[in-house]
N, C-alpha and C positions, 0 to 999 in steps of 0.2 A: 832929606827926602824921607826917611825912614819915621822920624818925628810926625811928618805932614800925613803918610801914610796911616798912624797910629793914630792920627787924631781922626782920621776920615772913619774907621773902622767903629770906635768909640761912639764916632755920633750916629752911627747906622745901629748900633748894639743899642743906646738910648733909646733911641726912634723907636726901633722892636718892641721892648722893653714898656715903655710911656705905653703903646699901642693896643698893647697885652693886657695891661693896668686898666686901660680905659674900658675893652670889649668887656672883662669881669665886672667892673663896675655897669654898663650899662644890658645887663643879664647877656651876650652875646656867648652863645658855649663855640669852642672851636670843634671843626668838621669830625664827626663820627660814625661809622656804622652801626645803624639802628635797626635793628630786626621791622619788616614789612610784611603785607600781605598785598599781591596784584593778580587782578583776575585776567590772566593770559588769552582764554577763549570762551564761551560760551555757545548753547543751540540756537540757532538762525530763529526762533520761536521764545526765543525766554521771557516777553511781554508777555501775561497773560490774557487771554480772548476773551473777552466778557461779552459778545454778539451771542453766543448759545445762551446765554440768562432768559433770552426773549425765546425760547422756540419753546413752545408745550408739548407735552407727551401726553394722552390719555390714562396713564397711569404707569405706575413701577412694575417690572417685573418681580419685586418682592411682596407685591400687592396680592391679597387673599384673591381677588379677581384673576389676577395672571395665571394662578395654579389653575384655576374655571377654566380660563380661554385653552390652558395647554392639553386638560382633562377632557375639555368636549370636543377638541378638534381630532383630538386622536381618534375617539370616534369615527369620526369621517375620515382615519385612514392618514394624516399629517401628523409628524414629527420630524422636529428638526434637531432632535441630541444626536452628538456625536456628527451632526456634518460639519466643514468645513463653511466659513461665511458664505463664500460666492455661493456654492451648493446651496446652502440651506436661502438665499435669494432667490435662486433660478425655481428651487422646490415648492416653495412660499407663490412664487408667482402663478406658476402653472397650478396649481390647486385652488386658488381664489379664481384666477379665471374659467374654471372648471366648473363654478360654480350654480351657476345658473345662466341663461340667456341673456343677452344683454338687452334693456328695452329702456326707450331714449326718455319716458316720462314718468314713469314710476316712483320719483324720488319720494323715500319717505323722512318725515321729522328724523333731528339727532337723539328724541329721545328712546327712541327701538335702535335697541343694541346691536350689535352685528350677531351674540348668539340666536337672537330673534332671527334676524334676518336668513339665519344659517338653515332652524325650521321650517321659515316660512317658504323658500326657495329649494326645501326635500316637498314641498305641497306641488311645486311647476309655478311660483310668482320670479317675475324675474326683473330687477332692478337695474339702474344707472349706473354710470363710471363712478358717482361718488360713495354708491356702495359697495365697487371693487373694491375703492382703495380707502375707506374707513375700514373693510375687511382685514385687509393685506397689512396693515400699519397696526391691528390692532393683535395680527395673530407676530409679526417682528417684533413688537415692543413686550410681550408676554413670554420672549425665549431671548430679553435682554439686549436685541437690534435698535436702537435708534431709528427710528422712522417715521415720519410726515407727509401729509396731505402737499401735494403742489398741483396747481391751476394753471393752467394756457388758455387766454383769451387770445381772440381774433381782436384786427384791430377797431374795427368798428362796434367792439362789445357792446356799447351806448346804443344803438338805434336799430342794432341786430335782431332779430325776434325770436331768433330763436338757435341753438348751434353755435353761442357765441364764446362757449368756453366748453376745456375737454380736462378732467380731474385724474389725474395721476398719483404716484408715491415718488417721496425720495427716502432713500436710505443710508446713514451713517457704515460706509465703510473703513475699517482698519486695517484691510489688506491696501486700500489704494490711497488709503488718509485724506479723504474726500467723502461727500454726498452723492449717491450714484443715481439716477433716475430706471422706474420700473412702473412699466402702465401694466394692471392688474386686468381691467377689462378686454383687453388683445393677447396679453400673455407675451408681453417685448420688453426688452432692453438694447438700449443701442452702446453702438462701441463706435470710436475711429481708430483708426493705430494701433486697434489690439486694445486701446484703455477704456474703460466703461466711461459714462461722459454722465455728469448732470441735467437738470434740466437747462438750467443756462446754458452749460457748452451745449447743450442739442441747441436748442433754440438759435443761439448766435453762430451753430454752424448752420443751419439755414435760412439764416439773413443774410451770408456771403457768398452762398452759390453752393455749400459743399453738402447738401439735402441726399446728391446722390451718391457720394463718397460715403457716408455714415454707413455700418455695418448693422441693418437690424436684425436681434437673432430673436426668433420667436421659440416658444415652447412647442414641443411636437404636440402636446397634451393638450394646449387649443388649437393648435390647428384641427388634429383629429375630432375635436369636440364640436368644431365647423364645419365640419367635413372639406375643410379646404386645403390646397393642397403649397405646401411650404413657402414655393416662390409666389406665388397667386396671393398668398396672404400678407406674405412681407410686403409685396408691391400694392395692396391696398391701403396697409398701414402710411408706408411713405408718403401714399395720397392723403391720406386725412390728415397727417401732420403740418403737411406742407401751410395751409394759412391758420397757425394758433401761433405767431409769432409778434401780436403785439403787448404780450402783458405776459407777466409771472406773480403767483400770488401764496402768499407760504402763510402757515397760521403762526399768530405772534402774541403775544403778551407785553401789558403794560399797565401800570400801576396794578394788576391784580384784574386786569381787566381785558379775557381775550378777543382776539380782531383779530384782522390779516396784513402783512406788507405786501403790498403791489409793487416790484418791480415794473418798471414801463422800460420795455424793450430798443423800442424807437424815437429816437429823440424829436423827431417829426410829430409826436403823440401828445397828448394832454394827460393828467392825470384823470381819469374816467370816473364821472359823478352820478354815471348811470347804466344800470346794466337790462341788456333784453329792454330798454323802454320804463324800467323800475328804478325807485331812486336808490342809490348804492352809497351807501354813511360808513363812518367812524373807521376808514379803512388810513393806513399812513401811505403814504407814497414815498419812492425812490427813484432816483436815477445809478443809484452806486449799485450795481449786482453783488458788491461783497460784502455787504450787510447781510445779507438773508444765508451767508455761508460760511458762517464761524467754526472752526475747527473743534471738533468732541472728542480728539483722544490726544488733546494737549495736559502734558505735567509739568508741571512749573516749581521752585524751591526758593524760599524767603530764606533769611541769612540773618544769625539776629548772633553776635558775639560775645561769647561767654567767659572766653577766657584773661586770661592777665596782662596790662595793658600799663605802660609807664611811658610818661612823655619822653625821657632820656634814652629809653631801651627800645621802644618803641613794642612791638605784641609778642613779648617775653612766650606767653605761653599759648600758641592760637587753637582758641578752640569755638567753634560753634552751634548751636542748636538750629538746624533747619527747620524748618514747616513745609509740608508740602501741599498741592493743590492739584485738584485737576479741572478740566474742561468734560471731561467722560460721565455720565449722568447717574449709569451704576455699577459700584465695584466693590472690589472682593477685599484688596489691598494692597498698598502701595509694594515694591520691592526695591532697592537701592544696590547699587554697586560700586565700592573705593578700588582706585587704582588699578582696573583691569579686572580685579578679581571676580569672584562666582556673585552673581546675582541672589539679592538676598530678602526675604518677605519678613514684613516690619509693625508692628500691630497701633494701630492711630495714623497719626501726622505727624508726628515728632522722633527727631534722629540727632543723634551728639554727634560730631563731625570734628576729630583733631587731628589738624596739618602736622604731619611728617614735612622734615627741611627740604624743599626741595619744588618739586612740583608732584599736586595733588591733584585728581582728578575724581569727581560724584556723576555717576549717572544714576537717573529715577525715571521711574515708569508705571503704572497702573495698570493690574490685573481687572479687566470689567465682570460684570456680573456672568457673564457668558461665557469667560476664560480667555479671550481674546485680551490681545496687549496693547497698549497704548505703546505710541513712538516715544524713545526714552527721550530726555532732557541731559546735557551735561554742561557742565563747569569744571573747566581748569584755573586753577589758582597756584600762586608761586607763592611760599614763605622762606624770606631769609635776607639777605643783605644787599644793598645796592649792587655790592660791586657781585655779587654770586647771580643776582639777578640779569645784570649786563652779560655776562657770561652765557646763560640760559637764551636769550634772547640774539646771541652774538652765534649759536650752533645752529649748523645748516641742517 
């Protein structure tokens, strides 16, 4: 028995043996722990938005013209340093629609500037909604706000003759990380729930019934400039708003070539070849409302790996150079924060980034031109070994 046993052991020690021989020679290494790198979590946003590439701005705030616009309005009594965003909107609004009277034909070419327009209306001329809100978007974007022309047609825009569209603002907020909607000609912005609303959410909340739920807050500064009196005015506005619910129309760029996207509201609609009875060209159409609303205080981080790297060891020494980017159109400069710690201002794009064992953590964010912050970005990453890794991931 002991013989029989001895030989069974032998051929299982062969077997091993032979086996061990064979994986060497056919390159097969046996199991080890190899230094990793895994990225644990990342921000709900880490795809970069490229839908803001299309939206145009009339010019930079660090444009010799911006100093002009901020120089001659003060003039008339407007600045906005030192407010808070929401404020320096509400202050923004109520002083362009302070402006002069409203009068529904007036429209002048885009070649007379809005400072034109500022003298010509201290003479008593008084202009349309689309010289509210070329106003109002050109005095935000000279004190570094984001801000855009948006259109509400009626649905019959095509064969209307006239009253078939009403020209508002929107504006890039980073208190509510959204587009917020401001009509400059009434001196409103509407809210539901407390939250200020775009024009889409106005719009599509008055294609479901909720027209009388929306909270409109008007500026006392027109009303008194109307002499009308608070509730009297807000309930006017609600009336006019109530049919500009078949179209939205934002200004957009493309090849280098600016036009407008027409959202169409109502799927019941066509896309509109014709406006007031005129033929209406080169505009794109959509059904997606989330094209015309790509996010402007997104910051994003490329990952490009610098350090020491061996098939057998696996990322001996992890180190990286990040790139950063944003979506925000002007800023001052990026700031970054490892592991928890103090928020830190970084001069360019570029940041060395080496992983401590363990788990690491980057968040980045942009300061914009105005001092407001952009929503940070983070990335958690794990460096270190399978089984340290499984542990990490094994804690409640």
């Amino acid at each position: 028995m002991r013989s029989k046993h001895r030989s069974i052991l032998l051929a299982i020690i062969t077997v091993a043996t032979s086996y061990s021989a064979l994986s060497q020679v056919a390159g097969e290494r046996l199991p080890e722990e190899r230094l990793l790198v895994r990225v644990l979590s990342t921000s709900h946003d880490f795809e970069l938005d490229r839908r803001s590439l299309y939206y145009p701005f009339p010019f930079a705030p660090t444009d010799s013209i911006a100093a002009v616009y901020r120089e001659r309005v003060a003039r008339y009594s407007l600045r906005l340093d030192g407010l808070s965003e929401l404020d320096a909107f509400r202050t923004a609004l109520a002083w362009v629609g302070t402006r002069w009277i409203h009068h529904s034909d007036n429209t002048v070419p885009p070649s007379v500037t809005t400072l034109d327009l500022l003298e010509r209306a201290q003479k008593g001329e008084r202009f349309t909604c689309v010289e509210y809100a070329r106003l109002l978007v050109d005095v935000l974007v000279s004190y570094g706000y984001p801000a855009r022309i948006v259109g509400l047609s009626k649905p019959d825009i095509e064969i209307r003759p006239r009253g078939a569209r009403h020209v508002a603002v929107e504006a890039w907020s980073t208190t509510h990380h959204k587009w917020v909607f401001l009509d400059p000609q009434w001196g409103v912005y509407p809210c539901l729930n407390g939250q200020w609303m775009s024009a889409y959410e106005l719009i599509r909340a008055i294609a479901i019934g909720k027209l009388n739920e929306i909270e409109l807050i008007a500026t006392p500064e027109v009303c008194t400039f109307y002499r009308t009196g608070y509730d009297e005015y807000v309930e006017q506005y609600r009336s006019f708003l109530s049919t500009y619910t078949g179209y939205l129309d934002y200004p957009y760029v493309y090849n280098g070539k600016f036009t407008l996207m027409m959202y169409i509201c109502d799927e019941s609609l066509s896309p509109p070849l014709a406006f007031q009875g005129t033929p209406l060209s080169g505009l794109f159409y959509t059904r997606s409302w989330q094209k015309a609303y790509g996010s402007l205080d997104q910051t994003i981080a490329t990952f490009t790996y610098t350090g020491a790297y061996t098939p057998r060891s696996g990322f001996t020494d992890p180190e990286y150079t990040l790139e950063l980017a944003t979506t925000m159109p002007w800023i001052r400069h990026y700031e970054v924060r490892f592991n928890g710690g103090p928020w830190t201002p970084i001069d360019g794009v570029h940041i060395r980034w080496r992983l401590r064992r363990g788990i690491n953590t980057i968040e980045a964010r942009v300061i914009g031109w105005n001092g407001l912050r952009s929503r940070h970005t983070f990335v958690k990453l794990f460096w270190g070994t399978p089984t340290e890794l499984a542990a990490v991931n094994n804690t409640p």
